[in-house]
N, C-alpha and C positions, 0 to 999 in steps of 0.2 A: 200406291196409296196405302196399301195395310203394312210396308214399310217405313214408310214415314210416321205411320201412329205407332209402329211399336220402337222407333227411334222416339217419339213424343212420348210415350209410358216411362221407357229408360228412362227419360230423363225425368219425368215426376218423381220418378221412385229416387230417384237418385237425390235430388230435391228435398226430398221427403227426411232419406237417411242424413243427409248432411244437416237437415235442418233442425231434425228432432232432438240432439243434442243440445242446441244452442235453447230450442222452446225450453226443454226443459229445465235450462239453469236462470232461467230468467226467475223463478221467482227466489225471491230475496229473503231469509231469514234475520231478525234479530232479535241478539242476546244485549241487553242491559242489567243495571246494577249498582253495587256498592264494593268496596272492599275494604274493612273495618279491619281492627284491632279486636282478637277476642275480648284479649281483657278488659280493654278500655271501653270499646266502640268508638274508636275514633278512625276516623278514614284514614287510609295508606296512601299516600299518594303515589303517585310513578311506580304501583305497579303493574307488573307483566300480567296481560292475560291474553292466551293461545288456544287456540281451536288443535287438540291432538291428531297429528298426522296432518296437519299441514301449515302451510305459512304463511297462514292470516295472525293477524294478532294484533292489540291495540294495548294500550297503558292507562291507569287511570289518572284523574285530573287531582287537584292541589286536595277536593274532599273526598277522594275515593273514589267518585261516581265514573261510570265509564260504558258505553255504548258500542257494539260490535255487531258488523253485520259481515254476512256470507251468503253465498251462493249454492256452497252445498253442506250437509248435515253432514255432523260426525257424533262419536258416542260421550263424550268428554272434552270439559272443558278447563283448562292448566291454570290457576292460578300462583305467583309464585313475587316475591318484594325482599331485597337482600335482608337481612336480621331477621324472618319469619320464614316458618317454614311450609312449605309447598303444599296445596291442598289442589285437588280433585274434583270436580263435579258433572253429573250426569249429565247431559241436555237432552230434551227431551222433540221430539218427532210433531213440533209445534212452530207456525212461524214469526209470533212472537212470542219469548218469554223473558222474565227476569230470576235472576241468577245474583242471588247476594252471596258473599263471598267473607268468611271470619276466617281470619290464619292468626296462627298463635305464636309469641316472639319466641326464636332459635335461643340455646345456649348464648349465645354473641349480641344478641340486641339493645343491650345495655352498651357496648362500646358502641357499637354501630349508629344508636343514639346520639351519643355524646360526639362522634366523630362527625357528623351530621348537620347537626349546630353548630360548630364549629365551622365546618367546610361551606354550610350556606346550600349552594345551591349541589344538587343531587346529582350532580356528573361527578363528584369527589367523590359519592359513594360508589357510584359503578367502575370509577379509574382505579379506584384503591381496591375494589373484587377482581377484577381485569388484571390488575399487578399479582394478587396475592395467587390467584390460576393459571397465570402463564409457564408453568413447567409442566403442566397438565399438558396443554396446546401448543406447546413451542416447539417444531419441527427439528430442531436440535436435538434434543431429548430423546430422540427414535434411536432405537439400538441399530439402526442403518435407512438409507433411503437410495433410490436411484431415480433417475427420470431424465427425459428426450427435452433436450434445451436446443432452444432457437433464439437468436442475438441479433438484433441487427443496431449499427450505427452509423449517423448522418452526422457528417459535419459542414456549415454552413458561415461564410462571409457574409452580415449583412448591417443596416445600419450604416452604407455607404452613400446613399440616395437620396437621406432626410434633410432638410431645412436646415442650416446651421445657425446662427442669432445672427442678428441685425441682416439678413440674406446672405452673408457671405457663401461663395463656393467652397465646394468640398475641397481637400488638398488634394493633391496629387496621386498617393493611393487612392481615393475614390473616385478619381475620376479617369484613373485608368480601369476600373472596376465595373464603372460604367460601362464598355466600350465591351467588358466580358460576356460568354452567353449566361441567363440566367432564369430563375422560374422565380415565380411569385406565390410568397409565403401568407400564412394562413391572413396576414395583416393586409394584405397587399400588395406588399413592398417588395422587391427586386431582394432574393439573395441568391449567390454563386455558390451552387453543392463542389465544396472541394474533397469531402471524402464520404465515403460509404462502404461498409463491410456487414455482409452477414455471413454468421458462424452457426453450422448445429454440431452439435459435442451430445454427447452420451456423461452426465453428471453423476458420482458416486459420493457418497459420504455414512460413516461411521460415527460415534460418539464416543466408543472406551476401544481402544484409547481414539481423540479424536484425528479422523483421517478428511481427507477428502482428495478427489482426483475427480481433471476432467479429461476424456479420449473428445480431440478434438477429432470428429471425421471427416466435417468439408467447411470450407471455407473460400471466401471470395472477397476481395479489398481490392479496391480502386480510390486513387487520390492524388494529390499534387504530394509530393515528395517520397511515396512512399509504394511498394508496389506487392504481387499477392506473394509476399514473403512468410517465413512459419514463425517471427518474433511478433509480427501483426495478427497475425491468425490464435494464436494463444492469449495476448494481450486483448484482446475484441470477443473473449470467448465465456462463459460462462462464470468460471473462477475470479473475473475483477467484478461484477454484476452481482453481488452477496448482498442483497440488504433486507437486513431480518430485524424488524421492530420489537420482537422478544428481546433482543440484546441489551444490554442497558445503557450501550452506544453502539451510534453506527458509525463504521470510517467512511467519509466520504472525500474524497479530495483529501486526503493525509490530512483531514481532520476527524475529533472526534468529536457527534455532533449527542445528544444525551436522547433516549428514545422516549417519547410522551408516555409510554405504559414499560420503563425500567423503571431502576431500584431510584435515577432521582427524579421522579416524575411530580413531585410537590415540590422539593427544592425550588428547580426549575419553571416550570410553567402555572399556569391560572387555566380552568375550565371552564365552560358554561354550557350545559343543559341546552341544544335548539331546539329538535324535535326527534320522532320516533318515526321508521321507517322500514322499508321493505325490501329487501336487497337480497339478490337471486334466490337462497333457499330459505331465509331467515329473517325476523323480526328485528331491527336494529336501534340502537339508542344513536342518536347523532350528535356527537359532541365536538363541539369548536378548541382549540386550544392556541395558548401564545406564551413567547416568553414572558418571564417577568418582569425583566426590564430589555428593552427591545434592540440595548446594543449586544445582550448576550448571544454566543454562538449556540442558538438553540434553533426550532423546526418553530414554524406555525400554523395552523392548517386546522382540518376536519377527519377524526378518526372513529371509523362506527363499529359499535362493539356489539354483538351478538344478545338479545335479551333474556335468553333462557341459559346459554351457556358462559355468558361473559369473557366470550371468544370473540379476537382480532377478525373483520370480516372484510375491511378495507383503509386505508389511509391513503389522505392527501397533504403531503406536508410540503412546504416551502420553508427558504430561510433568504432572505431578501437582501441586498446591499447593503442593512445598516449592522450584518453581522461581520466579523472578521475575519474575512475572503478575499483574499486576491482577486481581481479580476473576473471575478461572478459578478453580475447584478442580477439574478435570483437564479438560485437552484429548486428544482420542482419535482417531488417522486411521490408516484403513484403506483399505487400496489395496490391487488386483491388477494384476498385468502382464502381458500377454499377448504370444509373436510374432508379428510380422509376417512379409510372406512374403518378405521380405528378411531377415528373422533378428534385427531390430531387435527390442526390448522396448516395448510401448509402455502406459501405464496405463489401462486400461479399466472399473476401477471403483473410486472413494473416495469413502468417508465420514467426514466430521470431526463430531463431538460437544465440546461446551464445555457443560460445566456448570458457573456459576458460582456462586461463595461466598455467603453472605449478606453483603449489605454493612451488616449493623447484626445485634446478636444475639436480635431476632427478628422480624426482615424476611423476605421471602419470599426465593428465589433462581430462576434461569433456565437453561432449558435447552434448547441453540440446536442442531438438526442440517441438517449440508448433505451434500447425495446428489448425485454426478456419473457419469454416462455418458457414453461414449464408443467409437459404434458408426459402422459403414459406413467405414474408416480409406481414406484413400488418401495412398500415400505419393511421395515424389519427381516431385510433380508441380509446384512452386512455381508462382504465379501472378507476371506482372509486379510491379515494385515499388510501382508505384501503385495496383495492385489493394488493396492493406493499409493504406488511408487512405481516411477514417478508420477508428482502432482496433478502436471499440466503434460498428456502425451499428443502428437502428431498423429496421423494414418498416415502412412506412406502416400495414398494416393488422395491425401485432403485438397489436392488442388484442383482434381480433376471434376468437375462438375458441369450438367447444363439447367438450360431455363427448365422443362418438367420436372429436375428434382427439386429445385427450389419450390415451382409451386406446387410438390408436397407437401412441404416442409414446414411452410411459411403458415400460421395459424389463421391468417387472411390475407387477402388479395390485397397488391398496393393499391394505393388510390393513386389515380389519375397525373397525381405532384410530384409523388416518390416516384411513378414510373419515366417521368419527366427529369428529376434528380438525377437520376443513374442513368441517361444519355448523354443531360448535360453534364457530370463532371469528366467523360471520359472529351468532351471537346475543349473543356476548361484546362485539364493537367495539359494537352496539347499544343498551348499559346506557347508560343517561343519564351516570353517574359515569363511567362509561370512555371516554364521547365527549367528556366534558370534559376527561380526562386526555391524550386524543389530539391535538385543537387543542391542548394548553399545550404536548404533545411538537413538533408543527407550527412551531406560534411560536417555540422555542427554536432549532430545528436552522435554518432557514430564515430568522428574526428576523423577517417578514412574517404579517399576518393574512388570510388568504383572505376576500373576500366575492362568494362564486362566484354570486351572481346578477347582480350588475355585472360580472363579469371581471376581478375586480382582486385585487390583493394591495397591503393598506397595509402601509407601514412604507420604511425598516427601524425597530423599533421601538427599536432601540438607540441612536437620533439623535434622538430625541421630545423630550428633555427637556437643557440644557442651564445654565449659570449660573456668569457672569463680570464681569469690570471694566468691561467696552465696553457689552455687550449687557444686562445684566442677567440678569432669567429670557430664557429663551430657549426659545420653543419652537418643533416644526416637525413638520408631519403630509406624509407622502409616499406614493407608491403609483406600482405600475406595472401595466401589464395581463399577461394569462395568456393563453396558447395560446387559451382559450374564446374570447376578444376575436379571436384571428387569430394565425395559425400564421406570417405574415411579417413585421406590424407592430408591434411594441415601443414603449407610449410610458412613459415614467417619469418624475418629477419630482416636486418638493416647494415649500413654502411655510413658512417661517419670519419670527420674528418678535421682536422684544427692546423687554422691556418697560422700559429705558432709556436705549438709543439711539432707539427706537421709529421703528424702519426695517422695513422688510422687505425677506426676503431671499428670491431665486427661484431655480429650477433647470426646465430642459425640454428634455426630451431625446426623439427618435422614433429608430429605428433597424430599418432594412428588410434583411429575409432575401434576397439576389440568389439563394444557390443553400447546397444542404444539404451536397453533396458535387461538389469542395471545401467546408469551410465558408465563406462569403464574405457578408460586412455594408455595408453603407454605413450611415451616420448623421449627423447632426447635433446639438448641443445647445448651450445659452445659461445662462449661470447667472449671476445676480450675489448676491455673499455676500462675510462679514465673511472677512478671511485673516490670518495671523500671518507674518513672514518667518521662515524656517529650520524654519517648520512649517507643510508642507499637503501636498494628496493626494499630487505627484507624490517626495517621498522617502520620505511615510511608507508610501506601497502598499500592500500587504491587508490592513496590520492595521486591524480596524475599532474594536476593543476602542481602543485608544489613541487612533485617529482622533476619538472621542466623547470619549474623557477628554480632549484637547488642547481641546477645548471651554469648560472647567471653569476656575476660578480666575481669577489674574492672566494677563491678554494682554499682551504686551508687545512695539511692533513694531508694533501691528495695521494694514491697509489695507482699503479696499473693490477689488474686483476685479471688472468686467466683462469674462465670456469667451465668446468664440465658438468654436467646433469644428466643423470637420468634418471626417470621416474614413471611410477605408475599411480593409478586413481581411478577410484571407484566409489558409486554411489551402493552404501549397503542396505539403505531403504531406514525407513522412519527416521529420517533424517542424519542420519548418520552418510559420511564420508570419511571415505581412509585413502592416504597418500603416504606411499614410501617412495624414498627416495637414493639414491645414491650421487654424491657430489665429491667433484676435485677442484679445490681451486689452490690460487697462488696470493701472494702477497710481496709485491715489489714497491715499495716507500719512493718518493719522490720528494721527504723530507726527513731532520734528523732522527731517525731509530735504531731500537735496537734492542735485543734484550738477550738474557743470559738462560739457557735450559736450567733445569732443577738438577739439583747437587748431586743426585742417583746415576744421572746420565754419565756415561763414559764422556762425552763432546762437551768440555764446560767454555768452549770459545763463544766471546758475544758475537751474537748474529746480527742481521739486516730483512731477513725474508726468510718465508718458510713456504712450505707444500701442506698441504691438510686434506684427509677423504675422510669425507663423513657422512655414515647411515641416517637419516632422519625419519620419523614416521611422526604425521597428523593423523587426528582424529578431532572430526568436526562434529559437535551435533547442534543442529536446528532443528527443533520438530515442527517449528511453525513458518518453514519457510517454505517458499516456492521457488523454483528453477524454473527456467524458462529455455528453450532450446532458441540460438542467434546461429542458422547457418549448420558449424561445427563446433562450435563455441556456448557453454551451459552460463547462463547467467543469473545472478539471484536478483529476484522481483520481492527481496525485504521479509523481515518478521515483523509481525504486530503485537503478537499479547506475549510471545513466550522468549527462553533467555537465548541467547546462540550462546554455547559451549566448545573451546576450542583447547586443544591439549598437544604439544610438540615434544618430542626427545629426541637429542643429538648424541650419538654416540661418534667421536673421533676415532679412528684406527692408525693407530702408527706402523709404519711399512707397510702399508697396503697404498699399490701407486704413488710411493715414494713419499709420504705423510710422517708429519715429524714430531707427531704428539698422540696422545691419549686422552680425551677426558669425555665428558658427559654433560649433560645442559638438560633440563626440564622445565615448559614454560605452560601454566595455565590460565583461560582470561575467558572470562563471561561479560556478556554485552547483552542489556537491554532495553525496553522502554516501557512505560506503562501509564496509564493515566490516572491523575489524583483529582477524578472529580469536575468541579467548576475552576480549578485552582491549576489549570491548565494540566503539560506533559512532563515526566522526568525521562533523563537518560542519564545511564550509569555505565562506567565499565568498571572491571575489579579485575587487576591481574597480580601475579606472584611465580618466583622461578630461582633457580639455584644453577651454579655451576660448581659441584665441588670438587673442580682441577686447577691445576696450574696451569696457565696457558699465557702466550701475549694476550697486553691489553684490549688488539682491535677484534679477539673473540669473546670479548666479557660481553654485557650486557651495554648499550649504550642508551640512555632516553632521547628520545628524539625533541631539541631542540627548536627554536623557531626564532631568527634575527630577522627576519622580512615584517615585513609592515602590513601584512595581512594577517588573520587571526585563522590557526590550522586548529581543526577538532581534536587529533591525534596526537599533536605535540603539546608540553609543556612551553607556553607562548612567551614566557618570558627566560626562558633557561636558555645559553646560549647553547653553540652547536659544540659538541664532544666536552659541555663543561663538567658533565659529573662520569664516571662510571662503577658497573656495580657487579658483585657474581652473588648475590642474594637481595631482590630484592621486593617491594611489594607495591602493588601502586593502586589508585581509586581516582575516576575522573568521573564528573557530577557536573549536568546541565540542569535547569530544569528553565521551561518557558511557561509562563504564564498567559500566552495567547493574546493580551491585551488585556486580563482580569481586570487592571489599576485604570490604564489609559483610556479605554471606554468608559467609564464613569465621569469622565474630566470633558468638560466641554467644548473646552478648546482642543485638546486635542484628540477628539474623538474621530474626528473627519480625517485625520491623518492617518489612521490604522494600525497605530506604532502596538508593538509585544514587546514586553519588558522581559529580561530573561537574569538570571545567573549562576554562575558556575563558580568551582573547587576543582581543583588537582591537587592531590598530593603521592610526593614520592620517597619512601625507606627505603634504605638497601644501604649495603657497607661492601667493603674488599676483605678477602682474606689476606692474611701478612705474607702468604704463600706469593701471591700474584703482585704485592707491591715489591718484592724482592726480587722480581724477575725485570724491574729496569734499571741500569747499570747506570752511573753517574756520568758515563761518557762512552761513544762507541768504541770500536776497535783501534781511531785513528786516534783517539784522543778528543772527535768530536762531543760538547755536550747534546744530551738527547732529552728528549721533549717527552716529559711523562704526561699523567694525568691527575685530578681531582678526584676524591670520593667523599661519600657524605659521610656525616657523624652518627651521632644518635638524636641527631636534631633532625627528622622529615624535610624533604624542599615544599615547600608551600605557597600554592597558588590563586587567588580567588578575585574575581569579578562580578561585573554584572553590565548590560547593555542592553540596546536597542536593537532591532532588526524589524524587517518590513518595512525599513525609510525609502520610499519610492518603488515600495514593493519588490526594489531588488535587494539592497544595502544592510549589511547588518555593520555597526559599530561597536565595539565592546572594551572598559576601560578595566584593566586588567592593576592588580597589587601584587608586587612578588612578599610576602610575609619572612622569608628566612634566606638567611646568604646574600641578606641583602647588598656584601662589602667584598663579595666573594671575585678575586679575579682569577684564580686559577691557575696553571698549568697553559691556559690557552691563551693567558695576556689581555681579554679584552674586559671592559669593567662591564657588569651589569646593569639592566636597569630595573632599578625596585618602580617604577608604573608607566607604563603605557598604552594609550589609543590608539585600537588595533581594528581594522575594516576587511572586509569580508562579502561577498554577493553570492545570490544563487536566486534562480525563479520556485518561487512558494505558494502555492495557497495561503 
């Protein structure tokens, strides 16, 4: 018995202590009022008033008057209205009082006025405070930051299950979609999770100069086509997941989309005043925003601004199907912002959703969510500059993880759906149909077939099949090996064949990992194959698409080419890469050539072929690009704001490995892009280079050409192939898109999505008399020989303008050649002064 009453005491007491807290905030305090205008006595309206040290706080109404009530006492009360300045007052140990309130107009309350009436309603005045304080609060602005990122994203088929008009059944993909395992989305609705990846990385960034780097450390992907690889795990990782509404755009989908609180936040958008609120530690203004005219590619949504600081505290923006998006029907992000203990803002949690359209009308559609964290912050601590190279790094052991580290990691538990998710996609990639659909996704993005029991990947499979003048059918099977083979040894090469020259042709190549960080290579390779002059790898560069087409048809020009290489390459950090290189190759003509050495030389007999070794050294800089590790293989994942800088010198040696000249070659070319605004994107390149030797023609400069019926970035599209050549010359190519600026405004065709774009090329350069006197009127036999064209002092001149986004794939483009319009050449075929030239690729 006298234990059970002092179990019954405990618990009063207990009772007691729990309770007396609670008694005692029950009662209610209120402060009322006015807040005026000294000078006038006219009321203020929308201003702030705060109870010091904490985060109550109310605004006052259209006459100043304004009503606050609390719970507990403090010693002071904040009053503060943009153009006046802040005053102070006591509150006193009473539980009703009033508290009038005079503040007197700031230096600026005269513009602030006038800005005021004009703008109408009072969200203009906090957006335009909001703009003019954000390098105050912009996380940017930190002379360094770190923090523990968490990533996760879901990718979803759904949209396959709905009603279609008049009842029709779903097609055929849906209704084999049907028949898949699936979970039911927040709607209701049946969708199939095909991918899921969570990433936590260790986040670094700098401002002077600006750096950034992420160490990924663990990571896990599962999905139809794709598996827990280190290109997925970098790509799913902190570094693509940047969106900072300080910016004055954000890239979202290789668009630039304009930020409610950047430089064109009036331009752009309209305001309105809802209401005043309370949001984790702060007082907020809540302000609605949209475009201005609502085909623009702008955000609309709800962004709440801090009322004492007029600091970012959250935003909810969308941009909805009737902007100019591929295959979106709304994209959705949502961020919060949190202080740091320096007072900085910093974004501590966004979510983007992109649910896209049906791309046919009764296809299925998708729906992709990405979730970032950003915890543990430390701020102003910058690392060295070569701590942030590389960009994006691996952990050796990022793959190895279980379920307890995740639910470390994870800043909450999944719910119930996602834990449902990530069962069903691993029995979803398992369907025999969807693992075939997965390798054909593989083979596409990668153009390589894995056969993961050898270690290899054939292909590229883009190069398999060929057919021309020289070779006939032409075919060629190649492959290289995979990290499984060996995480430092790279071999790759291929075997070709032409079934009417009936030669073959080789390529082999080994290439050894020295060290990961820096990245640093050594290699070798040997290839001998058919070549064309004014077309091959080293001007046509990444395009592959063309590189396989130049395969095709009439060759004209053609030689066989034995080459040796070797070379080294290293990442020297802030963007810099250097490659030297040492090369031998040959030059054997399989049409009329020929030419005569310079008058100096002992040997003045006309030749047919030469030998050549030559030193070359690159120097690359990107400072804003990213690298990406594929495997063995470093890939660039693009620049956005800054130029790539790239610089080559050839140095020839005569008699070293039987080389039958001397000379020198220097080429430099910057490539950018940048955005003009509402007025859409430009892209430029600017190049210039010298060769001041003697040499045959097929080592001068050639411009890369374009006779196909497709329209190439790199080439001049209307110049034929080997029609000019040059050893000094200078060149500028100039796109720019305007996004749909014109075609959205147009009624009819605004539902079409069309971007109006256009371009310029132009190209200077000449020959020296040196190198036009090195081709003989006829060869040794008496055959004549086949020179070439050079330009004048008249530039070759190019310009257009087209379409693109027609069917979301298609670009069109009608191109003017301006000069040489009569020009046939050296190479006999007439030109053409205009052509409609088409072109595809998947866009935003």
């Amino acid at each position: 018995m006298k234990l059970q009453l002092r179990f019954f005491a405990l618990g009063c007491l207990l009772f007691v202590l729990w309770s007396a807290p609670a008694l005692a905030q029950t009662t209610t305090y209120v402060i009322s009022g006015r807040v005026t205008d000294a000078g006038t006595g006219a009321g203020i309206p929308f201003a702030s008033i705060a109870v010091k040290g904490q985060t109550t706080g109310t605004t006052s109404d259209v006459d100043g008057k304004y009503a606050l009530q609390i719970k507990r006492l403090a010693d002071s009360l904040v009053v503060l209205s943009l153009g006046y300045g802040t005053r102070t007052y006591p509150i006193q140990a009473v539980q009703t009082q009033t508290i009038d309130a005079q503040l007197k107009p700031a230096a600026t309350s005269l513009q602030e006025v006038r800005v005021y009436a004009k703008g109408g309603d009072p969200a203009y005045r906090v957006i335009r405070e909001a703009v003019r304080r954000r390098d105050q609060f912009n996380s940017s602005k930190l002379s360094g930051y770190e923090y523990d990122s968490y990533t996760k994203i879901e990718g979803y088929i759904n949209n396959f299950a709905q009603k279609r008009k008049n009842n029709r059944r779903g097609g055929p993909i849906s209704r084999l979609l049907g028949r898949l395992p699936a979970i039911t989305d927040e709607n209701g609705k049946p969708a199939i999770p095909v991918f899921i990846s969570e990433t936590f990385s260790k986040f670094y960034a700098r401002s002077n100069p600006e750096k950034a780097k992420e160490h990924v450390l663990k990571s896990h992907v599962t999905g139809v086509g794709v598996s827990d690889g280190g290109l997925i795990a970098q790509l799913t990782g902190a570094s693509f997941q940047q969106y900072n509404f300080y910016r004055n755009a954000l890239n979202v989908l290789q668009k630039d989309i304009p930020s409610p609180v950047g430089a064109q936040w009036e331009t752009v958008y309209t305001f309105r005043m809802k209401d005043t609120v309370s949001l984790s530690n702060a007082v907020c203004y809540e302000i609605e925003f949209e475009p201005k005219r609502a085909t623009d590619l702008a955000f609309a949504g709800t962004v709440w601004i801090d009322t004492l600081q007029m600091a970012l505290a959250q935003v909810d923006a969308r941009v909805d199907k009737r902007a100019n998006i591929n295959f979106v029907d709304e994209l959705h992000i949502e961020q919060e912002w949190d202080m740091l203990a320096s007072g900085v803002r910093f974004p501590t949690q966004t979510q983007v959703t992109i649910d896209t359209d049906e791309p046919a009308p009764r296809a299925p559609g998708a729906l992709i969510r990405f979730f970032a964290t950003s915890r543990n912050i430390t701020e102003n601590e910058p690392k060295s500059v070569g701590f942030y190279d590389p960009a994006v790094e691996l952990a050796d052991d990022f793959k190895s993880t279980d379920a307890a580290f995740w639910k470390s990691v994870r800043p909450d538990s999944l719910s119930p759906s996602e834990w449902q998710a990530m069962r069903v996609v691993d029995s979803v990639r398992n369907v025999p149909i969807i693992k075939v659909a997965g390798e054909i996704i593989k083979i596409g993005v990668l153009g390589y077939k894995p056969i993961d029991r050898l270690n290899i990947d054939l292909g590229p499979i883009l190069y398999s099949y060929a057919n021309n003048t020289v070779e006939g059918n032409r075919f060629r099977l190649g492959g290289r090996t995979n990290t499984g083979f060996s995480r430092r040894w790279l071999l790759d090469g291929y075997v070709a064949y032409g079934t009417l020259d009936r030669a073959f042709k080789y390529s082999a190549g080994i290439e050894y990992v020295l060290n990961r960080k820096p990245w640093t290579v050594i290699g070798v390779r040997r290839t001998y194959d058919l070549e064309r002059v004014g077309v091959s790898a080293d001007n046509i560069g990444n395009n592959s698409l063309f590189s396989a087409y130049s395969r095709f048809g009439t060759i004209r020009r053609p030689y066989f080419q034995e080459d040796n290489l070797a070379y080294f390459r290293r990442e020297l950090g802030r963007g810099f890469t250097q490659t030297i290189a040492l090369r031998n190759r040959t030059f054997e003509p399989l049409f009329p050539f020929a030419f005569q050495p310079q008058v100096r030389d002992n040997d003045q007999a006309i030749r047919t072929s030469y030998r050549i070794t030559e030193f070359s050294t690159e120097t690359r800089f990107a400072p804003d690009e990213i690298m990406l590790q594929n495997d063995n293989v470093r890939v660039s994942a693009g620049a956005i704001r800054k130029p790539i800088y790239t610089l080559r010198y050839t140095l020839g040696l005569r008699n070293v490995l039987g080389s039958d000249f001397t000379y020198q070659r220097v080429a430099l070319t910057m490539k950018h892009s940048f955005r003009v605004g509402v007025l859409g994107r430009t892209f430029y390149t600017i190049g210039a280079g010298v060769i001041p030797s003697t040499v045959p023609y097929p080592l001068l400069y050639t411009p890369l050409g374009n006779e196909s019926f497709f329209y190439v970035g790199n080439a001049y599209n209307l110049m034929n192939y080997f029609e000019f050549v040059c050893d000094r010359w200078a060149t500028v190519q100039f796109e720019h898109n305007f996004a749909g600026l014109l075609f959205n405004r147009i009624p009819l065709l605004r539902q079409l999505k069309w971007r109006e774009l256009v371009t310029a090329k132009v190209l200077a350069g000449s020959v020296s008399a040196g190198n036009l006197a090195m081709i003989p009127a006829a060869d040794a036999r008496g055959n004549p020989v086949e020179g070439f064209s050079s330009l004048t002092r008249t530039p070759y001149i190019e310009v257009g303008y087209g379409i693109d986004n027609i069917f979301k794939v298609l670009r069109v483009d009608a191109i003017h050649r301006l000069t040489y319009r009569d020009n046939v050449g050296r190479t006999g075929i007439p030109v053409t002064p205009f052509a409609i030239k088409v072109s595809g690729w998947l866009a935003f």
